[in-house]
C-alpha positions as a Python dict, from the first residue, in 0.01 Angstrom:
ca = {
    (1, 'X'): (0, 0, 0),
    (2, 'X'): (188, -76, 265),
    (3, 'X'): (426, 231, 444),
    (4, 'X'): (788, 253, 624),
    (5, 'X'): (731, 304, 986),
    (6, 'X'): (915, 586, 1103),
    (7, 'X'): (1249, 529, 1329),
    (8, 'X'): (1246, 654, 1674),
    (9, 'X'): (1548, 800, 1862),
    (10, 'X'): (1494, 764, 2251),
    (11, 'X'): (1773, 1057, 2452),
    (12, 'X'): (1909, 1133, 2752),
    (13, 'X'): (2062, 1465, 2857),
    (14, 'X'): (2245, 1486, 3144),
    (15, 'X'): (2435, 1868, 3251),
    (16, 'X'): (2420, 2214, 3135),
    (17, 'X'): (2222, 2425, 2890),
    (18, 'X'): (2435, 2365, 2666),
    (19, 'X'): (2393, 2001, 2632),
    (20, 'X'): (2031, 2082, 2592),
    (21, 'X'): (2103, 2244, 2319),
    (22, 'X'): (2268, 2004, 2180),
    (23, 'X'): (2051, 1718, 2219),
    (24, 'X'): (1787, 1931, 2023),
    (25, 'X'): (2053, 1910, 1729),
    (26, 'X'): (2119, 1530, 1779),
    (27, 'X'): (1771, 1535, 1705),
    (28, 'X'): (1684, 1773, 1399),
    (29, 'X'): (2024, 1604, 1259),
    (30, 'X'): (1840, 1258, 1197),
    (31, 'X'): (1555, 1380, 1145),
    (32, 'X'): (1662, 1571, 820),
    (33, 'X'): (1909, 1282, 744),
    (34, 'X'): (1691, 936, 840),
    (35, 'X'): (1355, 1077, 948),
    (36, 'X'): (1359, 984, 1301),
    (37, 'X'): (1156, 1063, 1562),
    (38, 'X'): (1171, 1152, 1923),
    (39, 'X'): (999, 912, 2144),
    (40, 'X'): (1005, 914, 2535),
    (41, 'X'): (941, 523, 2520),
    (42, 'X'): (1274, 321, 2522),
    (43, 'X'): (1060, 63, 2385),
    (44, 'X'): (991, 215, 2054),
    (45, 'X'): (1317, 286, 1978),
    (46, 'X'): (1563, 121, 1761),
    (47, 'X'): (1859, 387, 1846),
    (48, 'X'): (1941, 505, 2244),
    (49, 'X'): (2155, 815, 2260),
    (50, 'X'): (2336, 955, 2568),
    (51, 'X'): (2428, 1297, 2549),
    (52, 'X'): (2687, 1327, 2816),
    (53, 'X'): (2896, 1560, 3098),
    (54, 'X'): (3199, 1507, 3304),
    (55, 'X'): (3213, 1848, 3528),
    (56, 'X'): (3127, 1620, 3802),
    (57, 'X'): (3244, 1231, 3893),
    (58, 'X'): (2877, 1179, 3980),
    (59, 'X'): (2742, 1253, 3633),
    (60, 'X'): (3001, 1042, 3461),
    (61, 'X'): (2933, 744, 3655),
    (62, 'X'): (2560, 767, 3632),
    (63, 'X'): (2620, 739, 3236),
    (64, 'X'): (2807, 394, 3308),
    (65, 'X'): (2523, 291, 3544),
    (66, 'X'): (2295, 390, 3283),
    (67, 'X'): (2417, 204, 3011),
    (68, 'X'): (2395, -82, 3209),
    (69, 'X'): (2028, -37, 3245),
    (70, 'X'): (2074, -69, 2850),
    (71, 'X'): (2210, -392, 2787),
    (72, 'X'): (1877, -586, 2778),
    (73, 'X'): (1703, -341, 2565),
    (74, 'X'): (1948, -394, 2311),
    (75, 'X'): (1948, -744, 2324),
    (76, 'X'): (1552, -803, 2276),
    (77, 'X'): (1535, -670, 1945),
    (78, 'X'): (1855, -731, 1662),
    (79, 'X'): (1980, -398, 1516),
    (80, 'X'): (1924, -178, 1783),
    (81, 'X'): (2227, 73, 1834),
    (82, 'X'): (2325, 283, 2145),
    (83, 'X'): (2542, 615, 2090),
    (84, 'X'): (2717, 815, 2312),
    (85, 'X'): (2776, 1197, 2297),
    (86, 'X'): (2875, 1465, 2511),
    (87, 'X'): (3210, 1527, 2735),
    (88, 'X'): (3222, 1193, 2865),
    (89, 'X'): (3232, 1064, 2501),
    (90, 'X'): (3495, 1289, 2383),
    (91, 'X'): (3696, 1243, 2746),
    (92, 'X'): (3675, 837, 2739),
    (93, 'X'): (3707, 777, 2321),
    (94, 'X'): (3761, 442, 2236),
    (95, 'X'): (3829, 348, 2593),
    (96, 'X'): (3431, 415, 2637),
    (97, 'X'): (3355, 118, 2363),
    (98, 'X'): (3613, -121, 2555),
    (99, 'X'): (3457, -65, 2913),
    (100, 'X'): (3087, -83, 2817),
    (101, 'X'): (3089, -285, 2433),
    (102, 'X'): (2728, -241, 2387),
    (103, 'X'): (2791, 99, 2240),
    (104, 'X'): (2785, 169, 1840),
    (105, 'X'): (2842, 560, 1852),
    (106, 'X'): (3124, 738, 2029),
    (107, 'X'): (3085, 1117, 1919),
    (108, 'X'): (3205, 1428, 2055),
    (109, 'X'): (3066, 1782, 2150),
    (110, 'X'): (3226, 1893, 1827),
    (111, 'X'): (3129, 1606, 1620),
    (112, 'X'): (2735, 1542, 1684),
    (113, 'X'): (2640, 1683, 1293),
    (114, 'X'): (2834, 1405, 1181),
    (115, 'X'): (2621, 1175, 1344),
    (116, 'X'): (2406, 1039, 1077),
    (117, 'X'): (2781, 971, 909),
    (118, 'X'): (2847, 724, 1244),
    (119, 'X'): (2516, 566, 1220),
    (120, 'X'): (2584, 450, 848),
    (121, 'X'): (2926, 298, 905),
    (122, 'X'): (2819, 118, 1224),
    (123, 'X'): (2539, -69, 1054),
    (124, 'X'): (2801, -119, 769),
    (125, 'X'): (3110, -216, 964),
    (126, 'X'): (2919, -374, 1214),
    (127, 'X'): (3157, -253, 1495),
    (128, 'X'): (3182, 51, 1746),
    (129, 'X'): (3260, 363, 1547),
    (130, 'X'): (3478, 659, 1686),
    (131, 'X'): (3488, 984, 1660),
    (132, 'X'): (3598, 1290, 1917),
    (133, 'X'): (3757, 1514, 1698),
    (134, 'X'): (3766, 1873, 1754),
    (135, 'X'): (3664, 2044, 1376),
    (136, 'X'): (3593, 2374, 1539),
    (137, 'X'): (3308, 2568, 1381),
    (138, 'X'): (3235, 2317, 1142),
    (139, 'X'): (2969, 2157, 1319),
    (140, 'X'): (2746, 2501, 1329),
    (141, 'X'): (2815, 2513, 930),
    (142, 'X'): (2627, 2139, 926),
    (143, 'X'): (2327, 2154, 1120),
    (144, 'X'): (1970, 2153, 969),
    (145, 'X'): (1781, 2480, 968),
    (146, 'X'): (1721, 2616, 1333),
    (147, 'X'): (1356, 2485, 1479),
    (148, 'X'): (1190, 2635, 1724),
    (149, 'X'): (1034, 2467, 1996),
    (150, 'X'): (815, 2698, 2189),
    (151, 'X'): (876, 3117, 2291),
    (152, 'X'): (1231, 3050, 2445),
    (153, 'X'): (1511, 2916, 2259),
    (154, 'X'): (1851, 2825, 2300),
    (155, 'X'): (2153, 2970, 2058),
    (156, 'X'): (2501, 2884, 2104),
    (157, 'X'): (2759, 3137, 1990),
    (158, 'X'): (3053, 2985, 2083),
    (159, 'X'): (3201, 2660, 2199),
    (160, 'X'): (3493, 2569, 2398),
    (161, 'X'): (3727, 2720, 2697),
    (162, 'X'): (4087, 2777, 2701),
    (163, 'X'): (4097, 2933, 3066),
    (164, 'X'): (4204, 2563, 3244),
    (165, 'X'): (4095, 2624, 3559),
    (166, 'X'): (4296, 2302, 3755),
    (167, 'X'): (3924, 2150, 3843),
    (168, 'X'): (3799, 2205, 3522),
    (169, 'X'): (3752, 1917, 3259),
    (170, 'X'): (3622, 2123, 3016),
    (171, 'X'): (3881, 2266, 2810),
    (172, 'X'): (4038, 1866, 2726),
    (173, 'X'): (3657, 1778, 2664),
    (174, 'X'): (3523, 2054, 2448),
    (175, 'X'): (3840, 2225, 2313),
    (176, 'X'): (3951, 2583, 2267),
    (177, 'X'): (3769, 2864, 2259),
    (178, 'X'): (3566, 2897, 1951),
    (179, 'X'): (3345, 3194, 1869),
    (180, 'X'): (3090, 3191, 1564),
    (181, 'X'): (3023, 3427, 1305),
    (182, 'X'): (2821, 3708, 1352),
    (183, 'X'): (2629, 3686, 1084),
    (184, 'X'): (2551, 3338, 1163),
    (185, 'X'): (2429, 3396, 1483),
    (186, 'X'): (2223, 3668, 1389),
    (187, 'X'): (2086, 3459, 1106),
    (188, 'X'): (2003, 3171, 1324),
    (189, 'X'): (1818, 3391, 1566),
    (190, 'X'): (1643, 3596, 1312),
    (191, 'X'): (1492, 3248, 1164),
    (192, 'X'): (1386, 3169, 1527),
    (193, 'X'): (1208, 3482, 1587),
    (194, 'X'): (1040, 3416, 1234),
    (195, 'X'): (880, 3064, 1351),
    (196, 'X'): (748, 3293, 1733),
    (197, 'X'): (1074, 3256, 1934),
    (198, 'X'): (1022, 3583, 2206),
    (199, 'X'): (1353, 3502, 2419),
    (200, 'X'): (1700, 3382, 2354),
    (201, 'X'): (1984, 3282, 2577),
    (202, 'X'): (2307, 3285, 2402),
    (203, 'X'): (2527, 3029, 2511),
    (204, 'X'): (2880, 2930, 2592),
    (205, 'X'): (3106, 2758, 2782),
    (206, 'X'): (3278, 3123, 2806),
    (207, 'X'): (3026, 3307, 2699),
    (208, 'X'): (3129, 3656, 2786),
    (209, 'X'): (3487, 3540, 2524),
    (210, 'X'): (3283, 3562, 2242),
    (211, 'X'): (3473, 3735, 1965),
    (212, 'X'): (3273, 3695, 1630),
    (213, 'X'): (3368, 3742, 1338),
    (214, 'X'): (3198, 4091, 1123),
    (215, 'X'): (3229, 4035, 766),
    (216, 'X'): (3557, 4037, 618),
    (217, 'X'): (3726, 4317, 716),
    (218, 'X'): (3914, 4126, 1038),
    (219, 'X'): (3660, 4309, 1294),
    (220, 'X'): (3539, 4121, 1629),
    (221, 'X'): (3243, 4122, 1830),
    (222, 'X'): (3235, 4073, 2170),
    (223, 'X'): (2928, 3975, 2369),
    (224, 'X'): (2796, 4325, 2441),
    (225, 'X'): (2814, 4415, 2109),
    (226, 'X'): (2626, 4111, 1996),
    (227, 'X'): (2340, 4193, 2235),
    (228, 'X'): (2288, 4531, 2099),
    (229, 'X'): (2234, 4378, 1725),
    (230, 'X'): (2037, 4085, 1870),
    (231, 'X'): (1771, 4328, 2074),
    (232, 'X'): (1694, 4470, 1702),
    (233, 'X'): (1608, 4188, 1545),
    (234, 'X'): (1238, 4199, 1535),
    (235, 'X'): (1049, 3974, 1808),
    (236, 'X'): (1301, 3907, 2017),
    (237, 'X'): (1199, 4110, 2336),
    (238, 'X'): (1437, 3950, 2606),
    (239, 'X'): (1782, 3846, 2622),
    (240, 'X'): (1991, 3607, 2872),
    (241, 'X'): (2319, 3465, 2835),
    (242, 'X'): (2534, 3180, 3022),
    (243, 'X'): (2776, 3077, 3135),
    (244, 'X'): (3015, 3378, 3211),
    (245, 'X'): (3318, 3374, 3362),
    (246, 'X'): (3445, 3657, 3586),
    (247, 'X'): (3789, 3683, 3475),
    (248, 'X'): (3636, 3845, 3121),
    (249, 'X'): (3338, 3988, 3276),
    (250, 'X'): (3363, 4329, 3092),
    (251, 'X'): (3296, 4716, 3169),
    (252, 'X'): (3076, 4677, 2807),
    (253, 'X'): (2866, 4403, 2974),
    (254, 'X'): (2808, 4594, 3281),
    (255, 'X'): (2679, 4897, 3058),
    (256, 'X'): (2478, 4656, 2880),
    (257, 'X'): (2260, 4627, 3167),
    (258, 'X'): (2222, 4990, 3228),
    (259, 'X'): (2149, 5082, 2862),
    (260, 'X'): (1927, 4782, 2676),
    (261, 'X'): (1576, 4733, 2795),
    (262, 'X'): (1586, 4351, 2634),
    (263, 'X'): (1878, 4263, 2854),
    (264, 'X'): (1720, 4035, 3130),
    (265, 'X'): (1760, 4124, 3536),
    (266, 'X'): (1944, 3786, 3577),
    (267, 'X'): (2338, 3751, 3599),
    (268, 'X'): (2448, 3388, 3619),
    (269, 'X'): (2836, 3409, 3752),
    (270, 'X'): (3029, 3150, 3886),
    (271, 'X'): (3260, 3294, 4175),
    (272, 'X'): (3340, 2909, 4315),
    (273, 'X'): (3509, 3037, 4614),
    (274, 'X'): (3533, 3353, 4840),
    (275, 'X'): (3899, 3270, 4936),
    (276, 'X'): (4154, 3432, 4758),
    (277, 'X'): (4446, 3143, 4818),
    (278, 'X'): (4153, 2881, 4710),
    (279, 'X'): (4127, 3122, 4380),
    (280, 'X'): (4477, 3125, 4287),
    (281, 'X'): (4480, 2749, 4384),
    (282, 'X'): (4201, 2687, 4116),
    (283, 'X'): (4327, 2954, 3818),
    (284, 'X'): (4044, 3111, 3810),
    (285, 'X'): (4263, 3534, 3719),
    (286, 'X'): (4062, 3712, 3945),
    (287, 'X'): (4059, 3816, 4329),
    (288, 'X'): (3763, 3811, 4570),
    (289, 'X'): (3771, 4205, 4552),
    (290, 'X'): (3807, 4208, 4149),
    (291, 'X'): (3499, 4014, 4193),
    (292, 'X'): (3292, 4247, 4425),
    (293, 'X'): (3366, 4494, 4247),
    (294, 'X'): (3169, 4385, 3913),
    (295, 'X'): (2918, 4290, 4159),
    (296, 'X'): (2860, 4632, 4292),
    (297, 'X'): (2934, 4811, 3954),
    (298, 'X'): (2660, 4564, 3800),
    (299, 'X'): (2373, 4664, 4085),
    (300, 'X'): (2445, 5016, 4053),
    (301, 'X'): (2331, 4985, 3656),
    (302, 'X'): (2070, 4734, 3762),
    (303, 'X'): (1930, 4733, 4073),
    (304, 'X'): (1624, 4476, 4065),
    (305, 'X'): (1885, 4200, 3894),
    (306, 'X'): (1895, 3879, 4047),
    (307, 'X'): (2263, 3747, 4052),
    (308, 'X'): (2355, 3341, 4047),
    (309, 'X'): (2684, 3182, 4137),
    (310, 'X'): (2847, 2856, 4129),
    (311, 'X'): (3076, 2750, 4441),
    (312, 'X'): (3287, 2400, 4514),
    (313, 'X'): (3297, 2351, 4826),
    (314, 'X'): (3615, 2116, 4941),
    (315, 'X'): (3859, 2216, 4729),
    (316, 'X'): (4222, 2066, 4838),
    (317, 'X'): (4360, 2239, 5167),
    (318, 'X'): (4016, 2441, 5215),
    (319, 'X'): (4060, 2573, 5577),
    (320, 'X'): (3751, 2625, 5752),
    (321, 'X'): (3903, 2984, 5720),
    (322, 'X'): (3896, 2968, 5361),
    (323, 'X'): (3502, 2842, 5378),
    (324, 'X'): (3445, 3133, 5613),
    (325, 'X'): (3550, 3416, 5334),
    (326, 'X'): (3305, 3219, 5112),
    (327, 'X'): (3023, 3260, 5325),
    (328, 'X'): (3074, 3635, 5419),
    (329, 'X'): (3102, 3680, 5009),
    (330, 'X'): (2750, 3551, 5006),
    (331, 'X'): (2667, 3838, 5227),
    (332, 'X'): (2875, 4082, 5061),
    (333, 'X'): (2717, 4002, 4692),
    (334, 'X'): (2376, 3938, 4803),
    (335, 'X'): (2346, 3570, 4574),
    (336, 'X'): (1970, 3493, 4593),
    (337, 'X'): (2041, 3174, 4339),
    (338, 'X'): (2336, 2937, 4409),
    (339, 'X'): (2447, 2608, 4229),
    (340, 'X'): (2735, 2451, 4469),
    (341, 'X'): (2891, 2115, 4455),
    (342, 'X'): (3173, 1926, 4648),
    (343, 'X'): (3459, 1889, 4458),
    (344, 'X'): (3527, 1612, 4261),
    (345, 'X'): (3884, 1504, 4086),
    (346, 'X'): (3862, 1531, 3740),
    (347, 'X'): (4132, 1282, 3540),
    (348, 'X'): (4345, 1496, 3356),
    (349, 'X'): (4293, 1834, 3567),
    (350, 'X'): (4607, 2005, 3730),
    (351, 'X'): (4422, 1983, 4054),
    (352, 'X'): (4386, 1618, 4088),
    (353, 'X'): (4697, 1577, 4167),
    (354, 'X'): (4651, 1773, 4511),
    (355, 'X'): (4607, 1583, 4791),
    (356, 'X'): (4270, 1580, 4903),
    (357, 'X'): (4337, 1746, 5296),
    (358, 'X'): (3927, 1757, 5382),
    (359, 'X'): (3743, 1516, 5516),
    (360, 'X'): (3467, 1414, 5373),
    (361, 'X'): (3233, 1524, 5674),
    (362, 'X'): (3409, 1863, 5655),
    (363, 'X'): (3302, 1864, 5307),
    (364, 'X'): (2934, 1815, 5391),
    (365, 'X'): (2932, 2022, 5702),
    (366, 'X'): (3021, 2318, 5499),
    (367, 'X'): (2817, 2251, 5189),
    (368, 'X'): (2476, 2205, 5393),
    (369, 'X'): (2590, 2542, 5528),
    (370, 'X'): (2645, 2735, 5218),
    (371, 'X'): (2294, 2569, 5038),
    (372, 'X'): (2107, 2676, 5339),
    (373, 'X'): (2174, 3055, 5348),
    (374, 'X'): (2134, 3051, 4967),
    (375, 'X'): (1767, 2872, 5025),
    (376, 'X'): (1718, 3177, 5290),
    (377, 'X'): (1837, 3419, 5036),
    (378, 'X'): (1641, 3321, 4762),
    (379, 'X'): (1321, 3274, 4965),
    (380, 'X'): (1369, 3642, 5105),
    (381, 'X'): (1458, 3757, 4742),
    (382, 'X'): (1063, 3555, 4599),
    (383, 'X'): (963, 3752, 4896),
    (384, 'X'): (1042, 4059, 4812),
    (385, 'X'): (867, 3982, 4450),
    (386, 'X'): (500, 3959, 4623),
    (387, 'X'): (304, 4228, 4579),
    (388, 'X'): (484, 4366, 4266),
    (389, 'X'): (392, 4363, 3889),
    (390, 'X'): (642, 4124, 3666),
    (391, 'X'): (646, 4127, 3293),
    (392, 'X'): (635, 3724, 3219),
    (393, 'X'): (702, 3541, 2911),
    (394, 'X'): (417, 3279, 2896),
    (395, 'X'): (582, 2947, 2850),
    (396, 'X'): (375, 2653, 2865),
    (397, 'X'): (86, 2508, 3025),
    (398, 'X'): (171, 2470, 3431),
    (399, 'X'): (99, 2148, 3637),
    (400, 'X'): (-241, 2249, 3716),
    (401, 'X'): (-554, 2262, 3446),
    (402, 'X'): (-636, 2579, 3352),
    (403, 'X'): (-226, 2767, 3461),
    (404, 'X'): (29, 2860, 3249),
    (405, 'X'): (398, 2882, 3371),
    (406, 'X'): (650, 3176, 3240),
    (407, 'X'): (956, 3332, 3343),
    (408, 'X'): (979, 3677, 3507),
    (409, 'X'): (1315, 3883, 3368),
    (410, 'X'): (1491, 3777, 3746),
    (411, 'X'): (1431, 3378, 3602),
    (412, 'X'): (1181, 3347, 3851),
    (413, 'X'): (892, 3054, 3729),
    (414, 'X'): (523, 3164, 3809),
    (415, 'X'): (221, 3016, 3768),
    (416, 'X'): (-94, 3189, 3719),
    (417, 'X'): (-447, 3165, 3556),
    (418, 'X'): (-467, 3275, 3203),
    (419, 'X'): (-558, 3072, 2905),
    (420, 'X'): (-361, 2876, 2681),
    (421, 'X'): (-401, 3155, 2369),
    (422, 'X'): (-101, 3399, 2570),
    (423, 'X'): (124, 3107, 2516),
    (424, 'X'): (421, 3325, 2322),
    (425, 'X'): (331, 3655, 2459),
    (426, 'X'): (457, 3884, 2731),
    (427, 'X'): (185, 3969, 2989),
    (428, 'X'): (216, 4147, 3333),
    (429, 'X'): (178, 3944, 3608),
    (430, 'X'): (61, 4085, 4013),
    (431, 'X'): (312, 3800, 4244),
    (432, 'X'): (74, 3688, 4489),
    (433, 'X'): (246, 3424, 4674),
    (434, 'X'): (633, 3291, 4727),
    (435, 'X'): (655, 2899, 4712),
    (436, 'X'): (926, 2659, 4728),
    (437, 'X'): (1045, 2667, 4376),
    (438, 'X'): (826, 2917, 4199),
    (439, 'X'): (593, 3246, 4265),
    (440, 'X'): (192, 3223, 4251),
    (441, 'X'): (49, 3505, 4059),
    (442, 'X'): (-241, 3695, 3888),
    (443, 'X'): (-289, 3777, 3531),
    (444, 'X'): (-296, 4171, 3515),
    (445, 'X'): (-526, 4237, 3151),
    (446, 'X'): (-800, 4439, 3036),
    (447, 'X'): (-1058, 4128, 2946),
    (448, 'X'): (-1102, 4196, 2612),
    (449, 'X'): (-742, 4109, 2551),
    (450, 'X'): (-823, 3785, 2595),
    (451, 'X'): (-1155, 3716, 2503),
}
């Protein structure tokens, strides 16, 4: 009796959390509609998909370089197909197909549950397919049953950004601002906690815009709200969101973290520059005192919380006056976590059409000063964590036999000894020792808990 091997789907992510998210859905979409499989061997596969992002000009060129690395694999074996999702997909559209014709599958952010769809009239047509449409919440109405993949999951409330910031691709890639449901995301987390799922992040371009719908009767939710009906679902015992944007960053939210429990110590919010003129350059509706403000108001509620930031460094006509302010707002908000980047045009953005006044050793100069007081910070901050007792979802197995690996609520990794049974579970951890990129530790338990 002979049987139909299964097909295998090899994927790249490239970008934010969101994209992983995602990519988990390119997945669980074929596998409900052609039974494939996830392989991390290129070789096995008979479909390559790139799931994409275009913040950066770096990141969409390495997709172009990557396809290239393509071409052969799809030429040893007839019928294999290459897709490509993601912002770049939905930013380039048909253009993508015409610069690199190995692709089958153009699909956009807003499009990947009609994937299966674009395999079947490739194969049929026997040409590129396209499709970067933007069908708003549809896509969260199509997707398979949510899956669970470990303690920690991923839910996306909303999708989209209509602030247009002039760097910012986003809002031309992903569309408007879209919130889901309420009952939908409640559903889809209540499901998750069914199948062991201890921790969600909510997600969103925006995500402090959600405004979900309640019922019928025309009521919103905003994002406080939602956390106060997602700490009650039972299971879930810890909460993050990302990414939020100041501008919206609410009096609500900053209560949140005084009043629930589940609400993790972690605020991830991009600031991007501690120059007001380089603010009102970029969009971005708030001032560098606005901004200090929520800082301060959001210590006083929660003083242990570790805060995160985004900065681009170069923007047009940055003075080293202007880079200046953004340093001493590092020291005013105390950032122990930075992501910063040099600026890159975006096509499309308002702010490509500046002309580019720093040089590109100014650009540098400054950045490898701004990532090496954030390095001191956040080494002072893992410091500061030695000695103390963290609670610590147990994640997964860590590099070395006989370690597992879990977050603290400040998003901190540790590694300790424990065994392999506490994956799922929340145990207290004693910090031992600061590394590079994570915190050494020792399991704090009675030893029959774990016998």
């Amino acid at each position: 009796m002979s049987t139909t091997p299964s097909r295998k789907v090899f994927l790249i992510s490239y970008g934010c959390q969101m994209n992983e998210y995602d990519s988990a859905k390119m997945v669980d979409v074929l596998a409900a509609s052609h039974g494939y499989e996830r392989t991390q061997n290129p070789d096995e596969a008979d479909l390559l998909l790139l799931n994409t992002c275009s913040v950066r000009e770096k990141a969409q060129e390495k997709v172009f370089s990557e396809l290239g690395r393509w071409r052969d694999w799809k030429q040893q074996v007839p019928g294999r197909l290459i897709g490509v999702g993601g912002c770049v997909a939905s930013q380039e559209g048909q253009a993508l197909t015409e610069r690199q014709p190995l692709v089958d599958i153009v699909f956009g952010p807003q499009t990947l549950h009609r994937l299966p769809q674009l395999l079947d009239a490739t194969r049929a047509a026997r040409k590129p397919v396209v499709d970067v449409s933007f069908p708003e919440i549809e896509k969260f109405d199509r997707l398979p049953e949510p899956r669970a993949e470990g303690p920690s999951a991923f839910v996306s409330i909303m999708e989209g950004c209509s602030k247009y910031c002039t760097f910012c691709v986003v809002p031309y890639t992903r569309g408007a601002e879209v919130s889901r449901p309420l009952d939908d995301v409640l559903a889809e987390i209540a499901q998750l906690a069914e199948q062991g799922v201890r921790e969600v992040t909510l997600l969103g371009q925006n995500v402090n815009a959600y405004r979900g719908r309640m019922g019928s009767g025309g009521e919103v939710c905003d994002l406080a709200l939602l956390i106060g009906y997602v700490a009650r679902i039972p299971g879930i015992e810890r909460i993050r969101y990302t990414t939020s944007h100041p501008a919206e960053f609410s009096d609500a939210l900053i209560d949140a973290f005084a009043e629930e429990p589940k609400l993790a110590s972690y605020l991830h919010l991009p600031v991007q520059s501690g120059s007001d003129r380089i603010l009102g350059m970029m969009k971005r509706g708030y001032t560098r005192e606005r901004y200090l403000d929520r800082i301060r108001r959001v210590r006083a509620a929660r003083p242990d919380i570790s805060l995160s930031t985004d900065f681009i460094v170069g923007f047009p006509t940055e003075t080293d006056a202007d880079f200046a302010m953004t340093m001493d707002l590092i020291h005013e908000a105390g950032f122990d976590c930075a992501f910063s980047f040099i600026y890159s045009p975006r096509p499309g953005t308002p702010a490509a059409n500046l002309r580019d006044t720093v040089s590109d050793a100014d650009k540098h100069r400054r950045l490898d000063i701004l990532q090496t007081r954030i390095r001191a910070l956040d080494d002072e901050f893992k410091r500061k964590l030695v000695g103390t007792t963290q609670r610590v979802l147990v994640e997964r197995p860590a590099r070395r036999p006989g370690q597992m690996a879990g977050r603290t609520s400040t998003n901190r990794w540790v590694n300790f000894e424990a065994p392999a049974s506490l994956i799922g579970q929340f145990v207290d951890v004693e910090v031992t020792e600061a590394l590079n990129n994570s915190l050494r530790g020792r399991l704090v338990v009675a030893q029959e808990c774990i016998a």
